[in-house]
N, C-alpha and C positions, 0 to 999 in steps of 0.2 A: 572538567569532569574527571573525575578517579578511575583511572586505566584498570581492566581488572581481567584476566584469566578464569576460565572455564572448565573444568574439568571435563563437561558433558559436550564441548566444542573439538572439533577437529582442529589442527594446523591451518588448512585450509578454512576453517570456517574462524578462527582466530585471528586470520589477516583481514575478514572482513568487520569483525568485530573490534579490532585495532584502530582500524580505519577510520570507522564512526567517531570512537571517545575522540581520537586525536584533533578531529575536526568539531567535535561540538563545542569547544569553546569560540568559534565564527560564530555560531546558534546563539547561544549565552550570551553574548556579548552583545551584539547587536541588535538581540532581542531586548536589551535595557535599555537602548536606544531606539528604538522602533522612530519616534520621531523623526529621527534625522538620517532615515532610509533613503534611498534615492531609488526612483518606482518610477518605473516606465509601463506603456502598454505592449502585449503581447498579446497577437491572436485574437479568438470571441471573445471576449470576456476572462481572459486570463492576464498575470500580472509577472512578471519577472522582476526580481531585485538586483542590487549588487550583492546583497547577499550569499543571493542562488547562484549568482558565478564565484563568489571567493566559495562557498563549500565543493561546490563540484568538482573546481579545479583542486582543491584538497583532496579531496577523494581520489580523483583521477591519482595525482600524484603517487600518494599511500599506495596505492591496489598497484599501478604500473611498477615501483618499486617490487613489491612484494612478490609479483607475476608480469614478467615487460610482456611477454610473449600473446597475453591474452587481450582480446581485442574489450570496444566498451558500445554501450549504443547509454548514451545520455541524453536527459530531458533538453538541457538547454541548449549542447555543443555537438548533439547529433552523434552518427556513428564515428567511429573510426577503427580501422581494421586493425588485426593483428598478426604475426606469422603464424599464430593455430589459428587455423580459420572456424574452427568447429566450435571454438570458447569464448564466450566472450560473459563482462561484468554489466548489466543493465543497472542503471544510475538515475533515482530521483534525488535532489540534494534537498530541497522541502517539499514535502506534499502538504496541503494547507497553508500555500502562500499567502493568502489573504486573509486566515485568523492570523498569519506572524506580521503581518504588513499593523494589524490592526490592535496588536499585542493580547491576542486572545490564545490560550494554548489551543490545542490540538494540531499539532505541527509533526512530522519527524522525516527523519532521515532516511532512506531504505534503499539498501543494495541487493543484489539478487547474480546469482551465477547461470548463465547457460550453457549446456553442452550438448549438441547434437539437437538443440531445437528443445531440448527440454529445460526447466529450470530444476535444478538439482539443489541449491542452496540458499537461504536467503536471511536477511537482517533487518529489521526495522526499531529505530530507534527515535523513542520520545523522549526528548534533551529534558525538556520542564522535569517532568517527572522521574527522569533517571530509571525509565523501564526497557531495556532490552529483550527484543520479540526474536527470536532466531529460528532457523532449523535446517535441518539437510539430510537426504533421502533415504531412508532406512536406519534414520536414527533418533527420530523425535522431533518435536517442538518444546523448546522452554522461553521460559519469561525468567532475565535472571537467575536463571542456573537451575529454578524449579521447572518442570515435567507440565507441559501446559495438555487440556485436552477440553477439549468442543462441549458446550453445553447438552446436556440429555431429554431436552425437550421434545416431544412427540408428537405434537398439534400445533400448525401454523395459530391457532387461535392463544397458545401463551407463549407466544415465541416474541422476542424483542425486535425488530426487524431495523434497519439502516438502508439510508437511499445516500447518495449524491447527487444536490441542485446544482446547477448551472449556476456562474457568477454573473453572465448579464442581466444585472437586474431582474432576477425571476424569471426571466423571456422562457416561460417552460413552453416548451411544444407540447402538441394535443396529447400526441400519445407518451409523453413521461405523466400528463396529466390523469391521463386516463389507467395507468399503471398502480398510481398513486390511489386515488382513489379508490380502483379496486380493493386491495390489500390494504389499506388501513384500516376499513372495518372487519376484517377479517386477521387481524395481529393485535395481539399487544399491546401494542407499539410501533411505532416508526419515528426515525432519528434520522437525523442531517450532522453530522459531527466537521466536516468540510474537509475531513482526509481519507482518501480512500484506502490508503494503507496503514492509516492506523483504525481505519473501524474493521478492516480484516483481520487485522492482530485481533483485535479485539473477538472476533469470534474463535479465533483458536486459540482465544483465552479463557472463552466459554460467559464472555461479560455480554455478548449479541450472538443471536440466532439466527442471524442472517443478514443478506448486505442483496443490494441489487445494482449496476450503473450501466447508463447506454455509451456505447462508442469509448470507452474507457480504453487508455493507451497499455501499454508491456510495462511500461515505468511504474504505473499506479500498482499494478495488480502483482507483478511476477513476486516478490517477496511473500505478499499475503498468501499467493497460492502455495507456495511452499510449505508457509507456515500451516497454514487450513487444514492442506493434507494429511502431515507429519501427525496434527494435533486430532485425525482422526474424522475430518468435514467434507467436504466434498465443496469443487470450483468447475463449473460449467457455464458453457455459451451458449446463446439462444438466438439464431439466425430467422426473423419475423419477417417478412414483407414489408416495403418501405418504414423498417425500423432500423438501429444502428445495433451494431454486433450487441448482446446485453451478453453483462456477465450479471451472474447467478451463484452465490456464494454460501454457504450454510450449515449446522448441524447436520446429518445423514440421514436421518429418522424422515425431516422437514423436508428433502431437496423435491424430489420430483412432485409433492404438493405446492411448492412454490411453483415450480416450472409448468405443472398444471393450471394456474392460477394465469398465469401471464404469456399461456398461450392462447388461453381463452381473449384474452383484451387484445392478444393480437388477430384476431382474425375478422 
């Protein structure tokens, strides 16, 4: 992929968009191979490649270059400290293992900065398509160098909406089902695109009105928050009773009628 410079990117946000290009050709590459992957099981229903370790360890590499000092927590190689204890890089190397497993797009790559427990910075990039999601705190979200901002829809009822299903087999528990159901007569729409970080770019790109996931890790989400915000949306968590942490993603207009919406099914 063709390395490219941002005007509207910091230094700091340049190393992590450096990162990405240099590594997407492991993406490209392997994605014209899909066949002759080598896939192992991970976890419920999750999938690890070699893939997901030659990018990570790229990234790793790039970012530690670029900044030794700051520590990482990654999907597949877990934490690892830094001497600033307060900074560190959160690393998913593919979100949508399983459309890349199965040579489907919706795949990308997404790095995210923390300091002091916040995320300040973040990237998400979709290799197929060559769309760069980025943003960083008090300065915007762009898509490709253009000024991205959140859809203007005002009623859950024309709002596009997005979930994330579980890969076992559909094994949904009662209550993703019973979530489901609610809100789908009541949207739009509702989508399953199978990456959680690129269907939140996707709202702070103004393409979806909103996203929903239970139990969803720092890896999936810390970029799209970034971006959301920058781009003018709102990311909240919603603590239910034997439910798993939900996150709640959306236009501003729509947030707290969503969260109305799926405090009711939780009770």
């Amino acid at each position: 992929m063709r390395q490219r410079q941002f005007t509207t990117a910091s230094p700091l946000l340049n190393v992590m968009i450096q990162a990405v290009y240099k590594t997407s050709s492991v993406l490209s590459r392997d994605y014209g191979e899909v066949a002759n992957l080598q896939v192992s099981k991970k976890g419920s229903g999750g999938f690890v490649t070699a893939t997901d370790q030659r990018v990570e360890k790229k990234l790793f590499e790039a970012l530690s270059k670029a900044r030794p000092e700051y520590g990482f927590l990654m999907e597949e190689s877990g934490e690892i400290q830094g001497k600033d204890k307060d900074t560190r890089w959160i690393v998913d190397p593919i979100d949508g293992t399983l459309n890349f497993m199965h040579g489907l797009p919706g795949f990308s790559m997404s790095i995210a900065l923390e300091r002091h427990g916040e995320i300040t910075a973040g990237v998400t990039y979709d290799v197929l398509r060559d769309e760069l999601f980025y943003a960083e705190k008090g300065f915007g979200a762009f898509l490709n160098g253009r000024r991205m901002r959140v859809g203007n829809v005002d009623r859950v009822k024309d709002a596009l909406m997005a979930t994330s299903l579980p890969n076992n087999r559909c094994q949904t528990n009662p209550q993703r089902l019973a979530w489901l159901q609610k809100l789908c007569p009541q949207a739009l729409g509702v989508r399953s695109l199978g990456s959680t970080t690129l269907s939140l770019a996707y709202i702070a790109a103004g393409r979806l009105n909103g996203f929903w996931d239970f139990g969803a890790h720092i890896w999936d989400y810390a970029a799209g928050e970034i971006l959301i915000k920058e781009a003018g949306g709102y990311v909240s968590f919603l603590d239910i009773e034997e439910t798993p942490k939900v996150l709640v993603a959306s236009s501003p207009i729509i947030h707290e009628d969503i969260r109305r919406i799926f405090k009711k099914v939780g009770k």
